[in-house]
N, C-alpha and C positions, 0 to 999 in steps of 0.2 A: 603382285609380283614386284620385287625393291626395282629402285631405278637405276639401270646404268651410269656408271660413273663418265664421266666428259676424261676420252683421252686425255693422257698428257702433252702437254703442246708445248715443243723440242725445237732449240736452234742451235746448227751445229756451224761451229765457227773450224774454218779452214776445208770449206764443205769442196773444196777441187784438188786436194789434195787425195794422196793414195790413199792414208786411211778415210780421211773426211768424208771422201765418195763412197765408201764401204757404210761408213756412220750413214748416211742420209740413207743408200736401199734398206738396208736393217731397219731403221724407225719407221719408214714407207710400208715395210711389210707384217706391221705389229700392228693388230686394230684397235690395240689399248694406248696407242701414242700417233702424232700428230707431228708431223712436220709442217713449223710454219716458219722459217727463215734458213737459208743459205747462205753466211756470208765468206768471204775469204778477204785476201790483203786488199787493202783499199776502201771497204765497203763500211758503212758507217754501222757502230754497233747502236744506233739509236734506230736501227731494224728488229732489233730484241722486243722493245717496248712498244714499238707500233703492231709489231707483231701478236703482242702478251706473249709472250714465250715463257714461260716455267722452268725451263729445264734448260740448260746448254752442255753439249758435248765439244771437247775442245782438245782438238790434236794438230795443234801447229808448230811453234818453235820454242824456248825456251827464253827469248829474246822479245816476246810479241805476246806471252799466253799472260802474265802478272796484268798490265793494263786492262786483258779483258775480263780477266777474273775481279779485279776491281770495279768496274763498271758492274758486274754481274749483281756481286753481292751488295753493293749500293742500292740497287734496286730489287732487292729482293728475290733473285734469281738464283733456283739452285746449280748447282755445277758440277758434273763429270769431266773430270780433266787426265786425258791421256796422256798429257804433251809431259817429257821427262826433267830432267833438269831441277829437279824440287831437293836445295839441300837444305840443313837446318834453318838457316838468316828465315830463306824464302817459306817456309812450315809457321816458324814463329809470326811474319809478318801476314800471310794468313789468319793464322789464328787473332792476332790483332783485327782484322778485315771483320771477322765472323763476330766476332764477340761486340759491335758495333750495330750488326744484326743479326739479335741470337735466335731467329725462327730460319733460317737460311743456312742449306744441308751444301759441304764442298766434300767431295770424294775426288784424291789425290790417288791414284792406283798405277805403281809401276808397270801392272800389266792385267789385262781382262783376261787371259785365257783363265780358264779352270783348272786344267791341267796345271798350268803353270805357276796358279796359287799352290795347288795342290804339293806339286815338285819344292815349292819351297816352304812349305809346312813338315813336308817328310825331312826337309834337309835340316829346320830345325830342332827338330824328334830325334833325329840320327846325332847330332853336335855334339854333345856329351858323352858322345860313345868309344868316340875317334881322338887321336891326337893328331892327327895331321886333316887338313882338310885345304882345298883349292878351288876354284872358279874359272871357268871356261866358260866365256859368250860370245856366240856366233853371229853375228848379224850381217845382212844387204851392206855393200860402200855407201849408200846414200844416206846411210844415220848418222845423224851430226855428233852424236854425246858419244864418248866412252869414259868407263865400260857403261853399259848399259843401268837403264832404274833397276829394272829386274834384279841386274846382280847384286846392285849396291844393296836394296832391298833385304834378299837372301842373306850376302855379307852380315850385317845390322842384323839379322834375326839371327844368326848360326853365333854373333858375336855375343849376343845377349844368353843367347845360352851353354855357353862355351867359359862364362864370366871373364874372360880376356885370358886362356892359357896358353901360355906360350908353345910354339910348336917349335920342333924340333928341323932344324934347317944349318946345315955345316958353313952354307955360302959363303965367303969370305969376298972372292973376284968375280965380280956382274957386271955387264956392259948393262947401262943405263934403261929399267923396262925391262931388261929379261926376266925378274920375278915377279912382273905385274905391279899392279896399282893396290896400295893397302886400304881396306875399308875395312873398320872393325879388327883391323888384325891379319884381316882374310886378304890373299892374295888373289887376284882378277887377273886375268888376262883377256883380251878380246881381241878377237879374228873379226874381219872384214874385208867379204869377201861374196865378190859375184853371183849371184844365181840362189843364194839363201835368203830366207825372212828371218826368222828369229828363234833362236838355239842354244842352249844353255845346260852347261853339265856341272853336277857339284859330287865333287871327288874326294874320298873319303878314307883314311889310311890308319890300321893299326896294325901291330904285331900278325904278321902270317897272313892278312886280309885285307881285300882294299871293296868300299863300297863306292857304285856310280850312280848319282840319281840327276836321267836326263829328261830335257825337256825340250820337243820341237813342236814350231807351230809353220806347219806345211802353205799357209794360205792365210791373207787378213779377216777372211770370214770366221776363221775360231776366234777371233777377242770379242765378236759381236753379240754372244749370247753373254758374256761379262758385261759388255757395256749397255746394253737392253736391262739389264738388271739393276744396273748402278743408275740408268735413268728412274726407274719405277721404284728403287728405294733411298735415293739421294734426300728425296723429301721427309722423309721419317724419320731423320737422322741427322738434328739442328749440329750447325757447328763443321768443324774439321775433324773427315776421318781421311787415315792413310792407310789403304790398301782394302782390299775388294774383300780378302778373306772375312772384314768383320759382316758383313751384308752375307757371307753366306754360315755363318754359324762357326767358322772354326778360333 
């Protein structure tokens, strides 16, 4: 009979925050993976190493996640990183990070839901189709970024296959913000607002028809079967990848 394989042994940084405490039950509850460090603000990331941690999941701030991602991949540590805020500078300087040590896997993923890759795989499949298109993201007051990764994400995909055309918009007099934030071309808008986690619509406009393709995630437990995944294939996969979709085939 072959020998089981030694879980993977996971430390998730920002482990007392909302998501981080979601991170820690999910690895708790997988008997192919290992929780052996919790750290949050203050805590010394040379708990990693005493630890041997293999894996880190990392959903803290945008202002505090580059330092431990550094430390990570110096040491040889693969990395899940949820925390948003990743614009080009910060990919490139990554990519610098990794290629310093090229057996060490970083997955940058604006978002784990499945769903949610999914939604923005359809959104851009549909791009091509429509001359007008728009971005609606819904998120909790307590997210620090707008608009969100997700959108920007989707933005950047729907932009890529769209090859930059121009959409058709008369505007001329806007108070400052009322046509959203431009990425790619694509217009965002983002709500924030009490009693929601995270929601996201991409709207879709041609002659006589309009397409919506939405996407809600009712509870932090749907991004955990994404981030369980991107722990168990983050190692297979040297180097910097962006976004979860390539871990599942699409």
């Amino acid at each position: 009979m072959a020998e089981q394989a030694a879980p993977i042994r996971v430390g998730v940084i920002g482990a007392l925050g909302r998501m981080g405490a979601t991170v820690v039950s999910a690895v708790q509850e997988q008997p192919d993976l290992q929780l052996v460090a919790q750290i949050d603000q203050g805590d010394d990331l040379s708990a990693l190493l005493d630890s041997k941690a293999q894996v880190i999941v990392d959903f803290t701030t945008p202002d505090v996640v580059m330092p431990t991602l550094k430390f990570a991949i110096e040491n040889g540590i693969h990395c899940v990183i949820g925390t948003t805020g990743f614009d080009a500078e910060r990919l490139r300087e990554l990519t610098q990070w990794c290629a310093k040590s090229p057996s060490t896997g970083v997955l940058v993923a604006p978002n784990f839901g499945i769903a949610a890759i999914l939604m923005m795989k359809m959104a851009q499949m549909a791009a091509p189709h429509f001359e007008s298109v728009e971005i609606v993201e819904l998120h909790h007051p307590k997210k620090v970024d707008a608009p969100s990764g997700t959108a920007i994400r989707t933005a950047e995909m729907i932009g890529l296959a769209r090859h930059d055309v121009e959409m058709p918009d008369a505007t001329v007099d806007a108070h400052d913000g009322a046509r959203g934030a431009r990425v790619a071309g694509i217009p965002i808008h983002s709500l924030r607002i009490s009693g929601l986690v995270a929601h996201q619509e991409v709207i879709f406009g041609g002659e006589g028809e309009t397409l919506t393709i939405r996407h809600d995630s009712l509870s932090r437990e749907s991004f955990m079967p994404g981030v369980v995944l991107g722990i168990r294939e983050v190692g297979k996969h040297p180097g910097l990848t962006v976004g979860l979709d390539t871990f599942l085939g699409l």
